[in-house]
Structure formats: structure tokens, C-alpha cells
N, C-alpha and C positions, 0 to 999 in steps of 0.2 A: 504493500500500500504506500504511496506516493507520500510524501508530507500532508501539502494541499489538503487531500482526502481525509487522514488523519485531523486535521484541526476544521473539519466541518463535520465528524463524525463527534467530535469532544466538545464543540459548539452544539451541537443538537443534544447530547444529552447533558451538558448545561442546563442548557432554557427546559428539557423536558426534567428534571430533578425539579427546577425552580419552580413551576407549574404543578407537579404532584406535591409540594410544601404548600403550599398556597389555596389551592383549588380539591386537593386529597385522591384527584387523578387528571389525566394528560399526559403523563410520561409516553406511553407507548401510544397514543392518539400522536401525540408530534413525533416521534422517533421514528415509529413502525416504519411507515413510508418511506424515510428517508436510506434511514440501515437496509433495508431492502435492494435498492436501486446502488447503494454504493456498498455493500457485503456480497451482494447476489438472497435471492429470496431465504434459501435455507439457512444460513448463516445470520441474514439477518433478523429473522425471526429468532432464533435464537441468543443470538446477543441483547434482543429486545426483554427475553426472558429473563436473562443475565441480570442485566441493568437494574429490572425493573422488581427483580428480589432483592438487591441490595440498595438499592433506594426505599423502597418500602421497610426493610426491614428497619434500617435507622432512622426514618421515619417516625415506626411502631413505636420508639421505647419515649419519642417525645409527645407521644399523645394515647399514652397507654391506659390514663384513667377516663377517658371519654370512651373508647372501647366498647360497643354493644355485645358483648360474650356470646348471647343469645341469638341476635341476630346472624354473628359470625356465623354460629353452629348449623344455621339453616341454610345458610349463601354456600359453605363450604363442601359439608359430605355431597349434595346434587355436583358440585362443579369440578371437584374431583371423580365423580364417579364418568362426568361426560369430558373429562381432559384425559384422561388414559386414552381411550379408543380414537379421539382427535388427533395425541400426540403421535399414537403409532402410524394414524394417517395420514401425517402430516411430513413423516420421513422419507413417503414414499413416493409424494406428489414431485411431480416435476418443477424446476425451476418457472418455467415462464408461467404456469398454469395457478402455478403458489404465488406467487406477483400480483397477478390479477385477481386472483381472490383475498391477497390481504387487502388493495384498492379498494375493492368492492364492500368487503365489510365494515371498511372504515369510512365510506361515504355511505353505508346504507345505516349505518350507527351513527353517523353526524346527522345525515337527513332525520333519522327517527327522534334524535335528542332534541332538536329543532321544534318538529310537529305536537313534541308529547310537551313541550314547556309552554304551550299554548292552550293545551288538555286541561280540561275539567275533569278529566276520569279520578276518580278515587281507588285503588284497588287495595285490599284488606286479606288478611290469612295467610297460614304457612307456605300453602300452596304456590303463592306467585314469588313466595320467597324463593323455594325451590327449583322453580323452570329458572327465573334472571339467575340463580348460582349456575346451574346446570348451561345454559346457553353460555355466561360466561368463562367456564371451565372450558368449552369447546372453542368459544374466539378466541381466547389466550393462546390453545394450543396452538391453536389453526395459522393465525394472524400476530401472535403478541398482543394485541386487542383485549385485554379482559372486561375492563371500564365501562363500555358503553351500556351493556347489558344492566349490571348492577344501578346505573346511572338513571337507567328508565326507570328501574322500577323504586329507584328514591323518591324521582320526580311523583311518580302515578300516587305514591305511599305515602306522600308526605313526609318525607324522613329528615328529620333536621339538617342543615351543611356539617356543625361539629360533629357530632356522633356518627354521620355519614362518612368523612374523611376519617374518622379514627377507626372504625371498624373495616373499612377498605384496606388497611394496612398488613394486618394480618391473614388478612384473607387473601391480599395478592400473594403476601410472601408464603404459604400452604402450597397455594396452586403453581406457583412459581417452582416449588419443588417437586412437585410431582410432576408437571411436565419435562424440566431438564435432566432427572431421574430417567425418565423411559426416552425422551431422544437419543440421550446422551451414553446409556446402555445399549441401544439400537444401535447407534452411527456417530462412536466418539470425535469422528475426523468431523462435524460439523461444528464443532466449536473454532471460531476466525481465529485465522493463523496471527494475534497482536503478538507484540514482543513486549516484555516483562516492564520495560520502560512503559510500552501503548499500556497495558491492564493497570499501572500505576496512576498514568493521566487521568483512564478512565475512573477510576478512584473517587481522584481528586476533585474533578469536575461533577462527578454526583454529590459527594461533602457540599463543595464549593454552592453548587445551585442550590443543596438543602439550606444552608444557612443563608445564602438571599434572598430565598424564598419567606424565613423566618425571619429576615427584617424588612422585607420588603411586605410582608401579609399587615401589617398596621395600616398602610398608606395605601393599598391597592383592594380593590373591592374585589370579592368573588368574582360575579357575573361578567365584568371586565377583563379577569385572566379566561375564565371560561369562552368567551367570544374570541381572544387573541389565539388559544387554542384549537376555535373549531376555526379560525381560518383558515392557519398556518395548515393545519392535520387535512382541509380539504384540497389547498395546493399542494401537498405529500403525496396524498390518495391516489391523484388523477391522475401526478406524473408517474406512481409507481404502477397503474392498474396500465397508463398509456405503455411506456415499456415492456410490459409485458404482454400486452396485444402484438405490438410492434415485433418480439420475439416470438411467439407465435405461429409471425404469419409469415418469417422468416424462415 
């Protein structure tokens, strides 16, 4: 990997760190797409996994008494049960085919976050707790994508922002294990060839953006990071889903 490439790959998960401190998700909404087009699909979905457990997890321990336990438990066992059979078929998908399907889910997950913020629906019971874990167990595999699922069904549920970002944390870094478990026992060569200096940067730059994040969450309103991430994450989408048409048809 070129320099260049390198410091646009440590710039993207900057701003995506700084965005999951702030907002309690976006990391892999702005990342996904990007790490895709410059990793290749496999790789990049996988490093999106990477990231996106070690960001959450240092995350967890700064907002670990806001934490809904309960609600984890019911987002969790469904999304695990639907991230196994994703991950495994997710090793097998081809390069350009996985491209356009991470695009896709991450523009049909912005569109829906979009339509449902405007929703009157009310939705109540374990059950809808269970499908948004379970769907999001399967994006994460599939896409690095976890968020948007869970997202919906905050919006539909009324779920507060605190307690919504504190229990996302945990529950990313669960599923985040169990997907790199079963890829990474599958097809250990999918982990990106960095060099020991790059995993350091990368590091650094996830630290780095969590603590901007936590000084910058006084002065910058949710809804505000949330908009600056569905833009960016729809300009990702388009050119990672375009790319991948483009190979394709190649």
C-alpha cells in the first residue's frame, strides 16, 4: 500500500472513531465504503470489523453505566445466531459481487434511517428487538454495517440517544467477535497485509478520534454528526457499489 493510500485509510477511521464517540454509531457507515474500494471488498470488510471492535470496545468502559444489560441480551443472542451463517457467506462471495452488496446495504440502510425519522410508527416487544439484532448480526457480517438495523428500531422504539449509544457498544464488540472468529478460522490470509508501524497508526487514530469525539460531543449536537455521516457514508456507498458494477461487467 502506497503512503497516499495509507493516510486516507487513517483519515477515514479518524472521522469514523470520532462519529461513533459522538453519535454511539457511524464508524462502519463512513468507513465500510471507503476500506472496500481501497482494501478490495474482503479485506475491507474485515478490517471494518477490526476497527470497529476496538473502537467500541474503548468506547464500552467510558459509558458503561448507561449500558441497557437487558436490552443488550435481546439485540445480541438473535445477531449472533444470524452473523455465523453470514460470516461463512461472506468468505465465499466474490470480490466485485461483495462490493456491491456492501453499497447496497449501506444506501438501502441510509434510505430507511431517512424514511423511519419521519415515522410515526411506535413499535413495542421483544420480538422487534430480536429481528433489528438478528438483521444486524447479518449486515455486520455481510457489509461491516451493523448500525443501521439497531438504529431503526431505536428510532421506531423510542429509545433514548444515551442508553442507545451505551448499549450499542457492547453489543458491537460481541458481534464483532464472532464474526472475525469464523472468517478468520475460514481464511486467515484475509486479514490486510499492514505493517506493524500501519496497525500502530491505526491505533492511534481510533484513540485519537475517540477522545475528539469526547471533546468535541459538548459543542456539536447529535442530529448534526448524524447528517454529516449519512452524507459522507452515501458518497462511500455509491462509489463502492459503482466499482463494483464496473468490475462486474468487466
Amino acid at each position: 500500500m502506497t503512503t497516499g493510500l495509507l493516510i486516507v485509510v487513517l483519515a477515514s477511521i479518524f472521522v469514523g472513531a470520532l462519529a461513533q464517540r459522538i453519535a454511539g454509531l457511524g464508524f462502519a457507515l463512513l468507513i465500510s465504503p471507503f476500506l472496500v474500494i481501497i482494501l478490495g471488498a474482503h479485506a475491507g470488510v474485515l478490517m471494518v470489523n477490526v476497527c470497529g471492535l476496538v473502537s467500541s470496545l474503548l468506547i464500552m468502559f467510558r459509558v458503561w453505566k448507561d449500558v441497557d444489560w437487558s436490552m443488550y441480551r435481546w439485540l445480541t443472542l438473535p445477531a449472533v445466531i444470524g452473523s455465523i451463517p453470514a460470516s461463512i457467506a461472506a468468505v465465499y462471495l466474490p470480490a466485485a459481487p461483495m462490493a456491491v452488496i456492501v453499497g447496497a446495504i449501506v444506501l438501502v440502510a441510509l434510505g430507511a434511517s431517512l424514511i423511519l425519522a419521519r415515522n410515526s410508527v411506535v413499535v413495542t416487544g421483544n420480538p422487534a428487538k430480536a429481528v433489528a439484532g438478528f438483521a444486524s448480526g447479518v449486515t455486520n457480517a455481510v457489509a461491516g454495517v451493523g448500525g443501521p438495523a439497531v438504529s431503526a428500531y431505536a428510532v421506531m422504539a423510542r429509545w433514548p440517544q444515551r442508553p442507545f449509544a451505551a448499549t450499542l457498544q457492547p453489543f458491537f464488540v460481541t458481534i464483532a467477535i464472532v464474526t472475525l472468529s469464523v472468517k478468520l478460522s475460514m481464511d486467515p490470509g484475509q486479514m490486510p497485509p499492514f505493517s506493524v508501524l500501519a496497525w500502530v497508526l491505526i491505533g492511534v487514530m481510533i484513540i485519537g478520534g475517540i477522545y475528539a469525539g469526547e471533546v468535541l460531543q459538548k459543542h456539536i449536537r447529535d442530529d448534526h454528526v448524524r447528517f454529516a455521516v449519512i452524507v459522507i457514508a452515501f458518497l462511500g456507498a455509491g462509489t463502492a457499489m459503482g466499482k463494483g458494477i464496473v468490475d462486474l461487467m468487466a
